[in-house]
DRENZARO-554416 format. One record per residue: residue number from 1; residue in one letter; x, y, z of N, C-alpha, C in turn. Coordinates in steps of 0.001 Angstrom, whole numbers, plus 500000, padded with zeros to 6 digits. Each point is the difference from the previous one (the first is absolute). Example, Ala and Ser with C-alpha at 12.3 -4.5 7.8 and 13.67 -1.06 7.14 Angstrom:
# residues 2
{n 1	res A	n_px 513190	n_py 494310	n_pz 507800	ca_px 499110	ca_py 501190	ca_pz 500000	c_px 500900	c_py 501200	c_pz 500000}
{n 2	res S	n_px 499650	n_py 501050	n_pz 499280	ca_px 500820	ca_py 501190	ca_pz 500060	c_px 499230	c_py 501090	c_pz 500730}
END
This chain:
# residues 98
{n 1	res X	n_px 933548	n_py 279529	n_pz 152117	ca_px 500958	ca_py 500579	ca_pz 499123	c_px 499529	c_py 501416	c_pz 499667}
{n 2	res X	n_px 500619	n_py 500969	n_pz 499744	ca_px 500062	ca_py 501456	ca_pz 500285	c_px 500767	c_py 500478	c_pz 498694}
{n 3	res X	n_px 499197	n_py 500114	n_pz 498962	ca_px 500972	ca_py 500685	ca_pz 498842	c_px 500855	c_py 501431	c_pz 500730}
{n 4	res X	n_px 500658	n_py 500232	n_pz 498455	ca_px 500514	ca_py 501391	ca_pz 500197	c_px 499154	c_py 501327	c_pz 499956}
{n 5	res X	n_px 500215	n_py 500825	n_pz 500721	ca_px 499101	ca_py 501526	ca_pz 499890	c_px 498819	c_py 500282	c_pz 500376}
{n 6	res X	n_px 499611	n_py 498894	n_pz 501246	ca_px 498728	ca_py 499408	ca_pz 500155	c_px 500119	c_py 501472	c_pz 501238}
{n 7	res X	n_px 498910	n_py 500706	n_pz 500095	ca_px 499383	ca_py 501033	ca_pz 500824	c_px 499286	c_py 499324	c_pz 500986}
{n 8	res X	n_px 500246	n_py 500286	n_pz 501520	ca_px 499132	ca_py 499830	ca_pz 501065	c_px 499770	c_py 501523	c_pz 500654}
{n 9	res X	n_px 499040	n_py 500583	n_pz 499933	ca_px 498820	ca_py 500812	ca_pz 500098	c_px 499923	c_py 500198	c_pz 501080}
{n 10	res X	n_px 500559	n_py 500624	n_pz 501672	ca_px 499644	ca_py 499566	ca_pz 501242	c_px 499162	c_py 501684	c_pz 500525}
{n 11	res X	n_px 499629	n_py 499659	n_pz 500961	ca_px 499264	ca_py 500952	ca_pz 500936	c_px 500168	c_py 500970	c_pz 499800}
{n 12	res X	n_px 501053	n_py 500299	n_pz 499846	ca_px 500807	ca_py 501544	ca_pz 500059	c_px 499897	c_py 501085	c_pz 498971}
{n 13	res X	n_px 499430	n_py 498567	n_pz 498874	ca_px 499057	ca_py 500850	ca_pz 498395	c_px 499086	c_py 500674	c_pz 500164}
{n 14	res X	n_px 498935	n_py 499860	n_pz 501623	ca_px 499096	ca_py 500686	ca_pz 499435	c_px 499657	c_py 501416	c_pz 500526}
{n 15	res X	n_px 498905	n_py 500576	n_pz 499585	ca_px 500101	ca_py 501729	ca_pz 499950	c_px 498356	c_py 500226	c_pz 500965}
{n 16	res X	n_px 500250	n_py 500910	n_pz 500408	ca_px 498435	ca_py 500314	ca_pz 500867	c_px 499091	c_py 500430	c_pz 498653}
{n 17	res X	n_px 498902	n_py 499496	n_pz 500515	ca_px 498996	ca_py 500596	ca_pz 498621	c_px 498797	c_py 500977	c_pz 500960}
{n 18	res X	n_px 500391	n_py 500326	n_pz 500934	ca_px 499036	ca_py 501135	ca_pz 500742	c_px 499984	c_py 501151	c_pz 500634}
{n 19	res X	n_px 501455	n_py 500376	n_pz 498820	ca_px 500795	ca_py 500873	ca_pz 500407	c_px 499833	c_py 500967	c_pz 498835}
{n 20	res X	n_px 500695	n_py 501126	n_pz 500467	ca_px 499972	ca_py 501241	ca_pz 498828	c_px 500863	c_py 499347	c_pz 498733}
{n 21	res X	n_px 500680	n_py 499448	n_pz 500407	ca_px 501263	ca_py 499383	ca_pz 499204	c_px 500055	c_py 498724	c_pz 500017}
{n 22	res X	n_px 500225	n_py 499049	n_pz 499387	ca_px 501046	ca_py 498767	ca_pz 499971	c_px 501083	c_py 499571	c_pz 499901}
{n 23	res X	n_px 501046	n_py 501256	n_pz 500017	ca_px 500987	ca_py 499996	ca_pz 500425	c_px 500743	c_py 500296	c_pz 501120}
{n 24	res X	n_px 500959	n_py 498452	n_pz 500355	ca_px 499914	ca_py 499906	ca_pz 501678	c_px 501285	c_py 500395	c_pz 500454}
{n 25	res X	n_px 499183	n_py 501826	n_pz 500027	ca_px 501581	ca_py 501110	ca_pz 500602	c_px 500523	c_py 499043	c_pz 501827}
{n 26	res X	n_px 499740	n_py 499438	n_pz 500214	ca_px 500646	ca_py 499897	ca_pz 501556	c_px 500730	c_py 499259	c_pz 499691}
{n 27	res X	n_px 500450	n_py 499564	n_pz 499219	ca_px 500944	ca_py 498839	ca_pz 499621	c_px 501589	c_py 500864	c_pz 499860}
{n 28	res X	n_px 500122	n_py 501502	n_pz 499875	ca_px 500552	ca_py 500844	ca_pz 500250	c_px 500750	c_py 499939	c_pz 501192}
{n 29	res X	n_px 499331	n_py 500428	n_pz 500873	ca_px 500114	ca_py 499861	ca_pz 501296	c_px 500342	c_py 501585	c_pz 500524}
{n 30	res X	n_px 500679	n_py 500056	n_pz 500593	ca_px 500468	ca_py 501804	ca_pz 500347	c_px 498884	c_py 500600	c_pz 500648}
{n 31	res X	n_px 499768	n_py 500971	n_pz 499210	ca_px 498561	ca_py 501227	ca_pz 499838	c_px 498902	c_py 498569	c_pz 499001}
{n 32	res X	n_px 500039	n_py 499442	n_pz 499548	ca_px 498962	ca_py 499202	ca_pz 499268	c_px 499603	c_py 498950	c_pz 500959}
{n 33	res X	n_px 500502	n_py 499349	n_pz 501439	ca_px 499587	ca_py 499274	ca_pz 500470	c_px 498450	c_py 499935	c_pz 500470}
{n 34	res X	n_px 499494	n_py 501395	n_pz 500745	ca_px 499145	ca_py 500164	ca_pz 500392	c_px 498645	c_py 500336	c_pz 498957}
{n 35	res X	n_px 500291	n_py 499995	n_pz 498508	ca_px 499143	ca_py 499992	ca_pz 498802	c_px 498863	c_py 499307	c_pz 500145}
{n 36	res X	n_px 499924	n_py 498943	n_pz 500531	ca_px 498935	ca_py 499342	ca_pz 499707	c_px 499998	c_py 499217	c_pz 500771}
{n 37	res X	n_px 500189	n_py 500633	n_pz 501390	ca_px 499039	ca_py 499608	ca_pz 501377	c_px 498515	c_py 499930	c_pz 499850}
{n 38	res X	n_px 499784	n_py 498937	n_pz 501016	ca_px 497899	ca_py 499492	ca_pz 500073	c_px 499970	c_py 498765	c_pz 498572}
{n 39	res X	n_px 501013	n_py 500107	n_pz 499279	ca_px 499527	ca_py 499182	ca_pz 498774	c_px 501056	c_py 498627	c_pz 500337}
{n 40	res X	n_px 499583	n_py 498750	n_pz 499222	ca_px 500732	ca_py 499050	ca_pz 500120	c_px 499658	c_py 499775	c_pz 498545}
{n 41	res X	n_px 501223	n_py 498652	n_pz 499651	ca_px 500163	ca_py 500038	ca_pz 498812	c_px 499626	c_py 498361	c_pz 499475}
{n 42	res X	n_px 499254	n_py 499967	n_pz 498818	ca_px 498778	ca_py 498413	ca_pz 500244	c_px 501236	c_py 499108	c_pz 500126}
{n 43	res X	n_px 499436	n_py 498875	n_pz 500549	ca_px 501250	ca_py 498947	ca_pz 499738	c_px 499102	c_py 498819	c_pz 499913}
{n 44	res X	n_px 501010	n_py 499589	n_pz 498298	ca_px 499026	ca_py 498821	ca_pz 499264	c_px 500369	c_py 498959	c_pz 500535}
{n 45	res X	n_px 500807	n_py 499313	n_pz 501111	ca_px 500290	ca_py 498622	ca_pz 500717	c_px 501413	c_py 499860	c_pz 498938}
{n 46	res X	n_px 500217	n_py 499053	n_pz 500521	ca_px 501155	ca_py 499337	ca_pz 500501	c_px 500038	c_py 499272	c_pz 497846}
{n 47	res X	n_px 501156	n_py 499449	n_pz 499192	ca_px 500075	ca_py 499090	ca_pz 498957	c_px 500725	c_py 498657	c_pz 500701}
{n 48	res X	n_px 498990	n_py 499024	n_pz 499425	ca_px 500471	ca_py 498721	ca_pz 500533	c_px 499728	c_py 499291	c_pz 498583}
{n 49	res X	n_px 500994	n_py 499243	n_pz 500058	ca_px 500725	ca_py 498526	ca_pz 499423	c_px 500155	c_py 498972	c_pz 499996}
{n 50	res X	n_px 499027	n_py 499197	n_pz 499420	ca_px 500212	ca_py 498609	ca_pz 500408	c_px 501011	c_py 499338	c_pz 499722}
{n 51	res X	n_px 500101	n_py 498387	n_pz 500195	ca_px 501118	ca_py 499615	ca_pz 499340	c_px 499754	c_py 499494	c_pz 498296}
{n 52	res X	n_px 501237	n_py 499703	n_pz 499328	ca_px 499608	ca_py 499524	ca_pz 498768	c_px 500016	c_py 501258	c_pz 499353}
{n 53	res X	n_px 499653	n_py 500965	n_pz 499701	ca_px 499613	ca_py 501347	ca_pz 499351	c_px 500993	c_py 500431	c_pz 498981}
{n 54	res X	n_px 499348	n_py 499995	n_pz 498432	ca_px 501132	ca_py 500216	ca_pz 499344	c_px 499291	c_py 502282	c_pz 499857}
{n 55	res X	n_px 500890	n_py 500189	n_pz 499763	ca_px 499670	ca_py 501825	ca_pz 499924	c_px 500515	c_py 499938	c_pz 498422}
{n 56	res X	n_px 499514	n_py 500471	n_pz 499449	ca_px 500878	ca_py 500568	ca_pz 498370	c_px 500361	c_py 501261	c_pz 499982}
{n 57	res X	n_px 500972	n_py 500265	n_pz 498702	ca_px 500606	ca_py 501354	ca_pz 500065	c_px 499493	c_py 500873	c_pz 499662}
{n 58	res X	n_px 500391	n_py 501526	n_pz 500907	ca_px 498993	ca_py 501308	ca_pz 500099	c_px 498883	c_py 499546	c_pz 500904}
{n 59	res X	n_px 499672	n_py 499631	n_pz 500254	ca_px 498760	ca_py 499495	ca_pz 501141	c_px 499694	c_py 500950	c_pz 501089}
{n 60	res X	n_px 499239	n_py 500609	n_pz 500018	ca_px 499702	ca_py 500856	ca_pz 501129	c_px 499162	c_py 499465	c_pz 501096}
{n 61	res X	n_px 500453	n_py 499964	n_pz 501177	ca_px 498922	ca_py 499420	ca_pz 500595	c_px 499837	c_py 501141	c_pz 501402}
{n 62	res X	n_px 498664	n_py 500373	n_pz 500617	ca_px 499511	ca_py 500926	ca_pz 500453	c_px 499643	c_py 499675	c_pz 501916}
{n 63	res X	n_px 500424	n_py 500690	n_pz 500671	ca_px 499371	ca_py 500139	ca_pz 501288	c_px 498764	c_py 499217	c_pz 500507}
{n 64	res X	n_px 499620	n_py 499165	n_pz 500871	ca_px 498854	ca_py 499092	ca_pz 500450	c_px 499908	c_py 498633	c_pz 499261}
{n 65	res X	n_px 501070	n_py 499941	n_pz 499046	ca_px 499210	ca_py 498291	ca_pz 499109	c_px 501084	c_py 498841	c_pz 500543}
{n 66	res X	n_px 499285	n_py 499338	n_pz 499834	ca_px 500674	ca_py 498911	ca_pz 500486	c_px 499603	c_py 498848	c_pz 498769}
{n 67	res X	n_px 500987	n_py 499172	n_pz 499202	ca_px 500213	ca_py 499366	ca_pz 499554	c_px 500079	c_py 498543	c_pz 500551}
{n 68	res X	n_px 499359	n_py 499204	n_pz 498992	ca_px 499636	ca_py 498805	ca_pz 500656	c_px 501213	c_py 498879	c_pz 499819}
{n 69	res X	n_px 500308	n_py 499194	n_pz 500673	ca_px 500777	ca_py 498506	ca_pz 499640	c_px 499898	c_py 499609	c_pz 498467}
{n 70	res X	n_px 500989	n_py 500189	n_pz 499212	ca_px 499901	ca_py 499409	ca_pz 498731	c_px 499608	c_py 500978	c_pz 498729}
{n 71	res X	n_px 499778	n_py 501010	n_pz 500799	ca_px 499361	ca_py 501059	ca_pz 498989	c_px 501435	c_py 500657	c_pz 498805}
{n 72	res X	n_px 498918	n_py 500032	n_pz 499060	ca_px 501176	ca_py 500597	ca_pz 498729	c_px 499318	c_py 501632	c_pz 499590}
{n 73	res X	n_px 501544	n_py 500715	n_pz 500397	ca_px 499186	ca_py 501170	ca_pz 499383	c_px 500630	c_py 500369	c_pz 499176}
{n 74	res X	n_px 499492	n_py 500509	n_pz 498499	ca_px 500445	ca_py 500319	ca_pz 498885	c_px 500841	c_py 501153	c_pz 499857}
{n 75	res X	n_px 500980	n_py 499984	n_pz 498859	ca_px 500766	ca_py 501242	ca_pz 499452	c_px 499504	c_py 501493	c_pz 500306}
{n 76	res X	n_px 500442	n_py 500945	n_pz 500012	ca_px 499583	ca_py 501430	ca_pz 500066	c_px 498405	c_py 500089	c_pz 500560}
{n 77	res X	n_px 499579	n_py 498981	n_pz 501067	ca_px 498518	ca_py 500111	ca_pz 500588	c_px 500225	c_py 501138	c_pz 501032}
{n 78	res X	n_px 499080	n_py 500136	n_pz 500662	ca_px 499654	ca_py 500528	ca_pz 501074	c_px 498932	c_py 499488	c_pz 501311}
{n 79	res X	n_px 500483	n_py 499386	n_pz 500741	ca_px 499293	ca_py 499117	ca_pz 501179	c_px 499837	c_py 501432	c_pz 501154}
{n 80	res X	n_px 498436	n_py 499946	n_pz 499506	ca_px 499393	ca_py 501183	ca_pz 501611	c_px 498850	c_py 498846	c_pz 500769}
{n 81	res X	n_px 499505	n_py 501478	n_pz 500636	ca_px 499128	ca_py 498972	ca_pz 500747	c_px 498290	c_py 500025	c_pz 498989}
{n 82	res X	n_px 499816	n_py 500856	n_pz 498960	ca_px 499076	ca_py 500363	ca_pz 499166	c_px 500246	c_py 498236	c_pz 498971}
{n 83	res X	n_px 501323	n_py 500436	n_pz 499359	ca_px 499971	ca_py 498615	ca_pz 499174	c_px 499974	c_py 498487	c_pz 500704}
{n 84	res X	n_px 500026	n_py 500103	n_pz 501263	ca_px 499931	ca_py 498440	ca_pz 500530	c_px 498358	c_py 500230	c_pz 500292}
{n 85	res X	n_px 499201	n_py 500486	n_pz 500314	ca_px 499140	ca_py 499767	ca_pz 500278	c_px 499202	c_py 500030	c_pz 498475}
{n 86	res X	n_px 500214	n_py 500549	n_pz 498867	ca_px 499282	ca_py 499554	ca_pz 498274	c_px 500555	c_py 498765	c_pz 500345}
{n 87	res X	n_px 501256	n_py 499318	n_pz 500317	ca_px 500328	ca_py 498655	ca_pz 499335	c_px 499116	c_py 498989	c_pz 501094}
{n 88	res X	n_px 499199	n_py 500550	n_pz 500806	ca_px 499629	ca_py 498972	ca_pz 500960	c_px 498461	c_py 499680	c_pz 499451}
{n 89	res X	n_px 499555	n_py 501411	n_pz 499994	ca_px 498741	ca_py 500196	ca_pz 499004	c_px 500185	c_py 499390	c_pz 498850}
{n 90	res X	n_px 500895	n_py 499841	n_pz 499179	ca_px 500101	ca_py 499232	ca_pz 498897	c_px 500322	c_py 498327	c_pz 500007}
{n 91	res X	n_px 500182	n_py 499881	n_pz 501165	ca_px 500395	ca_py 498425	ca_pz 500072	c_px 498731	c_py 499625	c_pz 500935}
{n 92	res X	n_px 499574	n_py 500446	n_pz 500564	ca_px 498461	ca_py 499824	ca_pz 500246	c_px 498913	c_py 499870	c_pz 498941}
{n 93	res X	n_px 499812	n_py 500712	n_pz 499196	ca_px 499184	ca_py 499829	ca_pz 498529	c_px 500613	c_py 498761	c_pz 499494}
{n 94	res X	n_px 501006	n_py 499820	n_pz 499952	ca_px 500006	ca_py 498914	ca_pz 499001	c_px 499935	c_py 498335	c_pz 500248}
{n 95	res X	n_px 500511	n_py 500208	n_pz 501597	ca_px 499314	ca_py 498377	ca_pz 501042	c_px 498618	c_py 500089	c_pz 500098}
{n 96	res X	n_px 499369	n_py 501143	n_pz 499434	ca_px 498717	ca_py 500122	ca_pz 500586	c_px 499056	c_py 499301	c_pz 498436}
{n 97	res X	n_px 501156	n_py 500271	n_pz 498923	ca_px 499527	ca_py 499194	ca_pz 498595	c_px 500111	c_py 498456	c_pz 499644}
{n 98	res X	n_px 500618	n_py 499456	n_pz 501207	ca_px 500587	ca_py 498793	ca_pz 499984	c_px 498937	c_py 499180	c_pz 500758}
END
């Protein structure tokens, strides 16, 4: 289930960071196509979905994560690939208290 206003985040978000700029003039095209030849632009993988998955509203979810079977993600969150890996680290500590 997929609230309303829920943001998916894809590839196309992101910006070169080894560049004079991070803003990605070839997207222009014309005279801007050839801007930022030799450079490629990172690409965080693919967002995948399991089944079951409830999303809540405003939910942002980001380039490379993949969501598990059954997973609930909360109101106005933000699912990257930074916050799945704290929640893995964090669910590791705490089987590790058990």
């Amino acid at each position: 289930m997929i609230a309303s206003d829920v943001k998916f985040i894809m590839n196309g978000a992101n910006h070169l960071t080894d560049a004079i700029t991070t803003y990605p003039f070839a997207i222009f095209g014309h005279a801007w196509k050839d801007a930022m030849n030799g450079k490629t632009y990172p690409n965080k993988g693919d967002i995948n979905i399991g089944n079951d998955v409830w999303i809540g509203y405003n939910a942002t979810i980001m380039g490379g994560v993949t969501i598990g079977d059954g997973a609930i993600i909360g109101t106005n969150s933000t699912e990257g690939i930074l916050q799945q890996k704290l929640k893995k680290d964090l669910i590791k500590k705490l089987l590790k208290n058990f």
